[in-house]
C-alpha positions as CSV (number, residue, x, y, z in Angstrom):
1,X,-88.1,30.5,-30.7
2,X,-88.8,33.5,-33.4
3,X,-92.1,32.1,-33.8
4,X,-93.1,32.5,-30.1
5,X,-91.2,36.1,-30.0
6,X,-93.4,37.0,-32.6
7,X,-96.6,35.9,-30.8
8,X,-96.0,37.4,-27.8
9,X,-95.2,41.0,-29.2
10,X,-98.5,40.2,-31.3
11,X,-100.2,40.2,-27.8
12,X,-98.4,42.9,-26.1
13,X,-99.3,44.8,-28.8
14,X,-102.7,44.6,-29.5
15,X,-103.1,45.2,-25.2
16,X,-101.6,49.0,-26.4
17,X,-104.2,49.4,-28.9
18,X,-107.1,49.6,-26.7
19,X,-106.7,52.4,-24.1
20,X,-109.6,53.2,-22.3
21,X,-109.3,57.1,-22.8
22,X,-109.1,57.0,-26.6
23,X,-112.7,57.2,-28.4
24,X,-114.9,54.8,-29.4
25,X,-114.5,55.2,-33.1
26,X,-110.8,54.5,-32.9
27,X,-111.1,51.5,-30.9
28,X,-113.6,50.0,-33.8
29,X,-110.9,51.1,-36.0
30,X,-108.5,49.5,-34.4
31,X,-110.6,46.4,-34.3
32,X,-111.6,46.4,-37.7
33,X,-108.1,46.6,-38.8
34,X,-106.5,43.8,-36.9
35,X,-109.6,41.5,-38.2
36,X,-108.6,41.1,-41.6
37,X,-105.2,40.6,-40.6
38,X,-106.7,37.4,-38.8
39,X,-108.3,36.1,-41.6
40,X,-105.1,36.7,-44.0
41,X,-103.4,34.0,-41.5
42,X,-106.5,31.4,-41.4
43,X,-106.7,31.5,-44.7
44,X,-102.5,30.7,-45.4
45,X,-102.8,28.8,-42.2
46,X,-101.5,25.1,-42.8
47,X,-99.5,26.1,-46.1
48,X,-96.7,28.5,-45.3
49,X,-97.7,30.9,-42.5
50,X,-94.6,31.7,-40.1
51,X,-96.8,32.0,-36.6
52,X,-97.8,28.4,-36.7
53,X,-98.5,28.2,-33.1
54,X,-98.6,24.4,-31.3
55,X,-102.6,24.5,-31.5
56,X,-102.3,24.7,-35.1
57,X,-100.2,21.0,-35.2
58,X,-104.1,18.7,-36.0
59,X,-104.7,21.8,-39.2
60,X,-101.2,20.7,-40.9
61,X,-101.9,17.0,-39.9
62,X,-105.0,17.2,-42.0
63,X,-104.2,19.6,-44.5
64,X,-104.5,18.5,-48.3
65,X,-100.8,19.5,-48.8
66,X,-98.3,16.8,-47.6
67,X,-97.0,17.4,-44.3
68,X,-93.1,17.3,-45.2
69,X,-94.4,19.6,-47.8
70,X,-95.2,22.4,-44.9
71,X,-91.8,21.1,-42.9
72,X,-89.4,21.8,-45.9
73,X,-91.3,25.0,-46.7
74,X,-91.5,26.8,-43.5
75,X,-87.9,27.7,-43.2
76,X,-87.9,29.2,-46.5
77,X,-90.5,31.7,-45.5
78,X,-89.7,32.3,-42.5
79,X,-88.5,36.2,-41.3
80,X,-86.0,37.6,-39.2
81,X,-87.6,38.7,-36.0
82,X,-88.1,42.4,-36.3
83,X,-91.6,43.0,-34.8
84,X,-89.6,45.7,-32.7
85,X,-89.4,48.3,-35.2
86,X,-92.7,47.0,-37.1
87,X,-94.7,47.1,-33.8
88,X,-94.1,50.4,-33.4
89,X,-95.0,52.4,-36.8
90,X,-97.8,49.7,-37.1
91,X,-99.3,47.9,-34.4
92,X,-102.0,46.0,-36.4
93,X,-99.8,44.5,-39.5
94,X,-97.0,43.5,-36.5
95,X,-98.4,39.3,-37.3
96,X,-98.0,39.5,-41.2
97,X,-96.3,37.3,-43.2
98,X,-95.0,37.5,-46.8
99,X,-98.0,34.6,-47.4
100,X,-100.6,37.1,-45.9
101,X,-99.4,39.4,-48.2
102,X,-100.0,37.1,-51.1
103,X,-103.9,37.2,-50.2
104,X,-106.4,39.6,-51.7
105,X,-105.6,43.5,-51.4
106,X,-108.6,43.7,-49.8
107,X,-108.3,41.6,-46.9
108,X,-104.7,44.4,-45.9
109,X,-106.3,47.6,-46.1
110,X,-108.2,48.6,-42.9
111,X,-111.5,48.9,-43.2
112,X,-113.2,52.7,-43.1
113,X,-114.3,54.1,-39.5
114,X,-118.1,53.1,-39.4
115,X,-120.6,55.2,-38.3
116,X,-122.1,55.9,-35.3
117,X,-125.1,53.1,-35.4
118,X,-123.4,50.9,-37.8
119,X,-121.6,48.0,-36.7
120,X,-118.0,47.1,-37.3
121,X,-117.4,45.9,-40.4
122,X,-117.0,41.9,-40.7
123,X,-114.4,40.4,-42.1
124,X,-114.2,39.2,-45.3
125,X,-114.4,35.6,-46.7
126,X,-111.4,33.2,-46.2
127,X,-109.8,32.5,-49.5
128,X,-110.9,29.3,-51.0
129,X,-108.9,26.2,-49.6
130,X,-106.3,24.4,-52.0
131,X,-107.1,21.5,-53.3
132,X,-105.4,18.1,-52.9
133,X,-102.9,17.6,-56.0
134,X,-104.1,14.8,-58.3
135,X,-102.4,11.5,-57.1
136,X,-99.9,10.2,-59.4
137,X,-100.8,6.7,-61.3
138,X,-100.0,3.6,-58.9
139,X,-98.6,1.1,-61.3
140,X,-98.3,-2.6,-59.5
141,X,-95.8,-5.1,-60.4
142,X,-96.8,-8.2,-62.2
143,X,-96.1,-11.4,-61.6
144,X,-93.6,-11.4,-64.8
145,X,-92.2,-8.3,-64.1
146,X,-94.0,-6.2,-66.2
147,X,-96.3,-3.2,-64.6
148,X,-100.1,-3.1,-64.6
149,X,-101.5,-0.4,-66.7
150,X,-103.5,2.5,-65.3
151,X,-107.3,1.2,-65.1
152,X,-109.2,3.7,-68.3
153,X,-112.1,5.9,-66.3
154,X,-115.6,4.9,-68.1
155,X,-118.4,7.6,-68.8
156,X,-121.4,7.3,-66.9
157,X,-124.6,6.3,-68.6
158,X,-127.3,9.4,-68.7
159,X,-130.0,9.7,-65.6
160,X,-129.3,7.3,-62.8
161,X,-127.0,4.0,-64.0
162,X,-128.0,2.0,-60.6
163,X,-131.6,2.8,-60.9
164,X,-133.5,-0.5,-62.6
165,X,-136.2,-0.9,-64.6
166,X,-139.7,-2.4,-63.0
167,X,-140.6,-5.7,-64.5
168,X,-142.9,-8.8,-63.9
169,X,-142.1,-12.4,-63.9
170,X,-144.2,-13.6,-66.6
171,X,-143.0,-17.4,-67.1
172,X,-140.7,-19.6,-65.3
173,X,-139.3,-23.1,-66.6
174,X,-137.1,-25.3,-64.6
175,X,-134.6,-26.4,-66.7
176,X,-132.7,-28.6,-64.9
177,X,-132.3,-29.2,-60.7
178,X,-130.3,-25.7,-60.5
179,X,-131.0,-23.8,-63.7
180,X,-134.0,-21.7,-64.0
181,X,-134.9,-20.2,-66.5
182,X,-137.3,-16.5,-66.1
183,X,-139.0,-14.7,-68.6
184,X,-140.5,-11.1,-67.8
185,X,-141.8,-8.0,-69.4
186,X,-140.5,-4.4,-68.5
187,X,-143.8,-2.9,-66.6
188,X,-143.5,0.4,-69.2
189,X,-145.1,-0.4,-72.0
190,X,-142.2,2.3,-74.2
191,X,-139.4,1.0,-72.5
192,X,-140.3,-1.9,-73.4
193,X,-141.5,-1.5,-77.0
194,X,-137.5,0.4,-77.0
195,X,-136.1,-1.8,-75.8
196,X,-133.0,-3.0,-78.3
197,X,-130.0,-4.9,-77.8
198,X,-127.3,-7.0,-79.0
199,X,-126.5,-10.9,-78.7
200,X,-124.3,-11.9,-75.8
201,X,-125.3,-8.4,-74.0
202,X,-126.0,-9.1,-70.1
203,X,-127.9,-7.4,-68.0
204,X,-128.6,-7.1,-63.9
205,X,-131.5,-9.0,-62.6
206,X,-131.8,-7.9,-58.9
207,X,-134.8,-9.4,-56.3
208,X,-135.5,-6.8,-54.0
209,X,-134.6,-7.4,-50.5
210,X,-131.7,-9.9,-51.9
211,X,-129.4,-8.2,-54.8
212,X,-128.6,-8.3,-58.1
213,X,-126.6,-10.3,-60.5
214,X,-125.2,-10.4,-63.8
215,X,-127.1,-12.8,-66.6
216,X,-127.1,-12.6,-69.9
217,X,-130.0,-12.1,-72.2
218,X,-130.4,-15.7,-74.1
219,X,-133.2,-14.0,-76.8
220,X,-132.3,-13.1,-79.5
221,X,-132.9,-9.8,-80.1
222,X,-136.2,-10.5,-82.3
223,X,-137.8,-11.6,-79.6
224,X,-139.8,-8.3,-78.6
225,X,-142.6,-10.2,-76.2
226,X,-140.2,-10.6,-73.5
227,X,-136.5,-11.1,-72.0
228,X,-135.1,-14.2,-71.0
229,X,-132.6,-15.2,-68.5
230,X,-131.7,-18.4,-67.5
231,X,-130.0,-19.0,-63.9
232,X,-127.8,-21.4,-62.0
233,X,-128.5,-21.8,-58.4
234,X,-125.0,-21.0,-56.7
235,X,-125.7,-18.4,-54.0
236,X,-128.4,-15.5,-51.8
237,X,-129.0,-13.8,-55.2
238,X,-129.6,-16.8,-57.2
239,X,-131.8,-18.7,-54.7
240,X,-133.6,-15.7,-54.1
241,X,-134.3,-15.7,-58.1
242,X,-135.2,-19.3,-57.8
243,X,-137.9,-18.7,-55.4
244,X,-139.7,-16.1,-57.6
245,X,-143.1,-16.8,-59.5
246,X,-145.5,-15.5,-62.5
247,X,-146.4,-12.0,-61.1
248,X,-143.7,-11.4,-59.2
249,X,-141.3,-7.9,-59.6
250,X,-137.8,-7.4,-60.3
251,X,-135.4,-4.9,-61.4
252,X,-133.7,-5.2,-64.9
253,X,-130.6,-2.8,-65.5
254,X,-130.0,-3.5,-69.1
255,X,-128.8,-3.9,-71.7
256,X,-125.0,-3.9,-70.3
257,X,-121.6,-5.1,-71.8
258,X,-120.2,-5.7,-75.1
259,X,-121.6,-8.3,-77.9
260,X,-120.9,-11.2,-80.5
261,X,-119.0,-9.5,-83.3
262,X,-121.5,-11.4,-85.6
263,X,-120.7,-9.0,-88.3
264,X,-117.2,-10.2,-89.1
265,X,-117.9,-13.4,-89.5
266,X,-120.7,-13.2,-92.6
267,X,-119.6,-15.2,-95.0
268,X,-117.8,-17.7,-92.5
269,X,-118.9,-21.1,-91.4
270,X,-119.3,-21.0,-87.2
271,X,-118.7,-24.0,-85.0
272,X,-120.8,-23.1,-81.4
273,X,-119.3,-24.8,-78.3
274,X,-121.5,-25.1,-75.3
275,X,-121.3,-26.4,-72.1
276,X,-123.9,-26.6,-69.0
277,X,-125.3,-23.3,-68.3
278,X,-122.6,-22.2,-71.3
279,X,-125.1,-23.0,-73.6
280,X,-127.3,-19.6,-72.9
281,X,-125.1,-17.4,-74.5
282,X,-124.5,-19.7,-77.2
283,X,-128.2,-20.1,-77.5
284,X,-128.7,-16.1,-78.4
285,X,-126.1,-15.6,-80.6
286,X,-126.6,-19.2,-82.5
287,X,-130.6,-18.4,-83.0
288,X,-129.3,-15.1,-84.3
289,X,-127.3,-16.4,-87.1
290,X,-129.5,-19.0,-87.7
291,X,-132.2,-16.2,-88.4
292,X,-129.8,-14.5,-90.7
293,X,-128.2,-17.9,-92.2
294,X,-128.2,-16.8,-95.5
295,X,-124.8,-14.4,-94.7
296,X,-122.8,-17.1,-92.9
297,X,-121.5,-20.4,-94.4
298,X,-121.8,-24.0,-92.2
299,X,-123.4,-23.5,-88.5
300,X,-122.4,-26.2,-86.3
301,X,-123.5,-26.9,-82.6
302,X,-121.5,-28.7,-80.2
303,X,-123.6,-29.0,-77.0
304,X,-122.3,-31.2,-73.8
305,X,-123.3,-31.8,-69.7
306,X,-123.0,-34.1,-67.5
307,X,-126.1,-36.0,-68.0
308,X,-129.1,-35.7,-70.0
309,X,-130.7,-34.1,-67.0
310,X,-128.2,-31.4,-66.9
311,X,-128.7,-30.3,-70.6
312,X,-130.6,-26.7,-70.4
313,X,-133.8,-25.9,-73.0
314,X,-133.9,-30.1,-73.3
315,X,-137.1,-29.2,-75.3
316,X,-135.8,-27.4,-78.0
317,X,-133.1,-30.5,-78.9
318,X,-135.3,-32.1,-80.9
319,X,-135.9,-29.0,-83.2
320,X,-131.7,-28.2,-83.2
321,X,-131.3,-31.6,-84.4
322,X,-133.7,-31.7,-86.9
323,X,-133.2,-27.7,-88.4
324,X,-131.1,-28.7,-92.1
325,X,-129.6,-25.0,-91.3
326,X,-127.6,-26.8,-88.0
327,X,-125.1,-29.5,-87.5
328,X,-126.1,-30.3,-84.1
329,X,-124.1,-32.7,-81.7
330,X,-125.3,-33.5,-78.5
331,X,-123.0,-35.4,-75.4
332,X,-122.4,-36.1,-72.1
333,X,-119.7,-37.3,-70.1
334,X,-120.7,-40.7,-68.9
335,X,-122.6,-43.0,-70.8
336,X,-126.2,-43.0,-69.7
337,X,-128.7,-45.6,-70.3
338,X,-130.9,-44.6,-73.4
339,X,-128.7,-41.8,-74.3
340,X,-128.8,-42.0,-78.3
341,X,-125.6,-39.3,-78.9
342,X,-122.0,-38.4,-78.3
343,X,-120.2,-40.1,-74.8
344,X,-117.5,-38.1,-73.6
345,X,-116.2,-34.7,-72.4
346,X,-116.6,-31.8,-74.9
347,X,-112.6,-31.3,-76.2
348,X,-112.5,-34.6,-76.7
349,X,-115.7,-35.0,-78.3
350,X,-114.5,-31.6,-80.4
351,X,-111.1,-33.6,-81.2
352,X,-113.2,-36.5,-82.7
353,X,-115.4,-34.2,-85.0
354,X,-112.2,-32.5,-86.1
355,X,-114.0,-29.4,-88.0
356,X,-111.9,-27.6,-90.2
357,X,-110.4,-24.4,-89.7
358,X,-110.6,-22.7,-92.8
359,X,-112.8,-19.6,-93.1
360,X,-114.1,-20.9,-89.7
361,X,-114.9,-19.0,-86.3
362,X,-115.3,-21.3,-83.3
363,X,-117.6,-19.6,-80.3
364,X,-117.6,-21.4,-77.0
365,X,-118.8,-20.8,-73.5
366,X,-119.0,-23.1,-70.4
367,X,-117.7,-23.8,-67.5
368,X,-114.1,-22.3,-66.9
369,X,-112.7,-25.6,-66.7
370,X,-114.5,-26.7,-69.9
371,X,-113.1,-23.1,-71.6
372,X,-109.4,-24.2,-70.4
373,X,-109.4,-27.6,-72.2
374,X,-111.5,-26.9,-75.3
375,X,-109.4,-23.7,-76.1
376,X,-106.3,-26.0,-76.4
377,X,-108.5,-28.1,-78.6
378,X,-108.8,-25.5,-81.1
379,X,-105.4,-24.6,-80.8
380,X,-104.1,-28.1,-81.6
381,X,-106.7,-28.4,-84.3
382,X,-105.3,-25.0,-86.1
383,X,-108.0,-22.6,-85.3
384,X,-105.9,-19.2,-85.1
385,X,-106.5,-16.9,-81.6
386,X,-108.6,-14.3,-83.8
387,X,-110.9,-17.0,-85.2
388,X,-112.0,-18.4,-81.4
389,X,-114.5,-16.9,-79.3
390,X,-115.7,-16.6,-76.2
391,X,-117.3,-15.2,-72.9
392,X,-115.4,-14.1,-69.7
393,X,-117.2,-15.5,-66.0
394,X,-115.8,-12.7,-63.7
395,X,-118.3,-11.2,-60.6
396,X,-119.7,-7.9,-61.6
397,X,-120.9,-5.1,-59.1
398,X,-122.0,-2.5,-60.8
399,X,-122.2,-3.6,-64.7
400,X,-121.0,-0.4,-65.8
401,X,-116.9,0.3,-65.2
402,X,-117.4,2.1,-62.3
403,X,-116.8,0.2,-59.0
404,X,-113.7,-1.7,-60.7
405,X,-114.8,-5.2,-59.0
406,X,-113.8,-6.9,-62.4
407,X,-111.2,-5.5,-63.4
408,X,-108.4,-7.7,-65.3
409,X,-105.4,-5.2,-66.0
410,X,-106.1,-2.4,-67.4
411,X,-110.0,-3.5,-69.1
412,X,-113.6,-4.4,-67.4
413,X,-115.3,-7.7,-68.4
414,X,-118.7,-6.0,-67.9
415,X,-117.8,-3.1,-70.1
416,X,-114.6,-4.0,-72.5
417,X,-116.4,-8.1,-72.5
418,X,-117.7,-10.3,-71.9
419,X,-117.3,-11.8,-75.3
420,X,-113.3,-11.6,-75.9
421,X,-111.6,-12.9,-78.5
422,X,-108.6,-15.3,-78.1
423,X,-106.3,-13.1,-79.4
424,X,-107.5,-10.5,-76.8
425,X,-107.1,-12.9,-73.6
426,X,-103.5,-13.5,-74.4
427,X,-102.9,-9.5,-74.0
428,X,-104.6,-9.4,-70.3
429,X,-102.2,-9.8,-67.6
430,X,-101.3,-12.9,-66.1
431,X,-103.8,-12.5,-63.1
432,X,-106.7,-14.0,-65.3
């Protein structure tokens, strides 16, 4: 009820202000003065202002500061109703509040009489609107118990990070029926003489009119002619990809991700694990080493599919198996007629070889249900969780830690991975 009295006096009182005999200049004073007084209650309008009227009900519904914020606030600042003995000694200040005095000086002096062809003056600015609070950290409960860590912000990459690089599709080779395999050259002669990048990086090969998706890059980084990257057909993006030929353009956003931490294990024999379309990551990181074999100890190859038909870069086996630098073993999971290798799935296969763990890093990377069975391989054969290697398969968006899509507590597969350790996987929450 104050707040109405106070209105209505408010009213009543500017009415007085304006009689008809006074002169024109005092009317524009008048005028001028009650302005500012306006603009002091806009601008505190939605906080704390006393004279909320019912009109202003939508302004504290979408205010940045809480609602029950303004309910627990407003009876606080609220003032006796006095406007009697206010509205008389000073018509034009009658609708302050002890908020509109908290605005700028400026804003409660009354501007100066203007001149005789000069306008009114206008009022001044309204003071800049608050801000919404920062949000306090949303921690979920886990499945154990245990909360999920705040996601870490990642910095943006310089220039545009969603803009891709032109390139043409310079070679195709159909690996197998659902693996393709593309090769193409940046169109920019310097980005693509620049170009650098790590093994086991990935980057985004989009089709225009389709999408983009992740792949690594199964080159080693010698290989300056061109990138590679080998496909599965599983979806739009990937059949799109299958459909292209020599000449045709597509986007590369690369290189993305983390890499093979080939640099702690000089000096250590490596056991390589592949399995289907597993083997392209392998491939990069194993013709890597291979080039540099004179800072590791043993390299061994263990490289599985369903069937001979289903083995990717079938005409390189030959060379693997006959390079003195690489115990190769080839298999498959049902015995196929002519097949000359291995029968059997890959950890049992692994079992049978039994390599030794000492001063030896395993790497693997397949299928997830391949990853599931050979990790508990290694385990049983005494490989420790720092010593065993491999790649996460999680959809990425954006490839850069921005749109959260693969997420996995508190880390990103396409920024903190993909390559994780085994050590490192038992630390992410259960949701993997």
């Amino acid at each position: 009820m104050a707040t109405k009295k106070t209105t209505t006096r408010s009213k009543s009182t500017k009415a007085a202000a304006k009689p008809a005999a006074k002169p024109a200049a005092r009317t524009r004073k008048a005028a001028a003065a009650a302005v500012p007084a306006d603009a002091a209650e806009v601008a505190v309008r939605g906080t704390d202002s006393p004279v909320l009227k019912e009109s202003h009900a939508p302004v504290v519904k979408d205010s940045p500061v809480p609602a029950e914020a303004v309910k627990a606030e407003a009876p606080a600042v609220a003032e006796p109703a006095q406007a009697p003995a206010v509205a008389e000694e000073k018509p034009a200040r009658a609708r302050k509040s002890k908020a509109a005095e908290a605005a700028p000086r400026a804003a409660e002096k009354p501007a100066e009489a203007p001149k005789a062809d000069e306008k009114p003056a206008e009022a001044p600015a309204p003071a800049a609107e608050a801000k919404p609070a920062a949000r306090p950290a949303v921690l979920k409960p886990r499945a154990d118990g245990g909360m999920l860590r705040e996601i870490t912000p990642r910095p943006q990459q310089a220039g545009n990070p969603y803009k891709p690089m032109l390139a043409t599709v310079v070679e195709t080779i159909q690996e197998t029926g659902n693996i393709k395999t593309l090769r193409v050259v940046l169109d920019d002669p310097e980005q693509m003489a620049a170009f650098t990048y790590e093994p086991g990086q990935v980057g985004q090969l989009s089709v225009f009119g389709a999408g983009e998706s992740t792949f690594v890059i199964n080159t080693p980084p010698s290989q300056k002619e061109y990138l590679q990257f080998s496909v599965m057909q599983a979806g739009e993006v990937t059949s799109a990809i299958h459909r292209l030929n020599p000449g045709d353009k597509v986007g590369v956003r690369a290189p993305l991700g983390n890499f093979f931490p080939y640099n702690d294990w000089k000096g250590k024999n490596i056991f390589f694990v592949g399995g289907g379309i597993g083997m392209a990551p392998i491939r990069t990181i194993m013709l890597h080493v291979l080039e540099h074999k004179a800072d590791y100890g043993k390299v061994s190859l263990l490289y599985g599919a369903r069937s001979p038909r289903d083995m990717a870069f079938s005409y390189e086996l030959d060379g693997w198996l006959a390079n003195p630098d690489l115990d190769c073993t080839l298999c498959i999971d049902n015995p196929y007629e002519g097949w000359p290798h291995k029968v059997g799935l890959i950890p049992n296969v692994l079992t049978e070889l039994n390599p030794s763990p000492d001063n030896c890093v395993a790497v693997l990377c397949g299928p997830p249900i391949m990853i599931k069975f050979t990790l508990q391989a290694l385990e049983k054969l005494g490989f420790q969780p720092e010593n065993i290697v491999t790649t996460l398969e999680k959809r990425m968006k954006c490839g850069i830690g921005i749109c959260g899509r693969c997420n996995i507590g508190s880390h990103y597969v396409c920024v903190d991975g993909p390559v994780f350790t085994m050590a490192q996987l038992k630390e992410l929450p259960p949701e993997l």
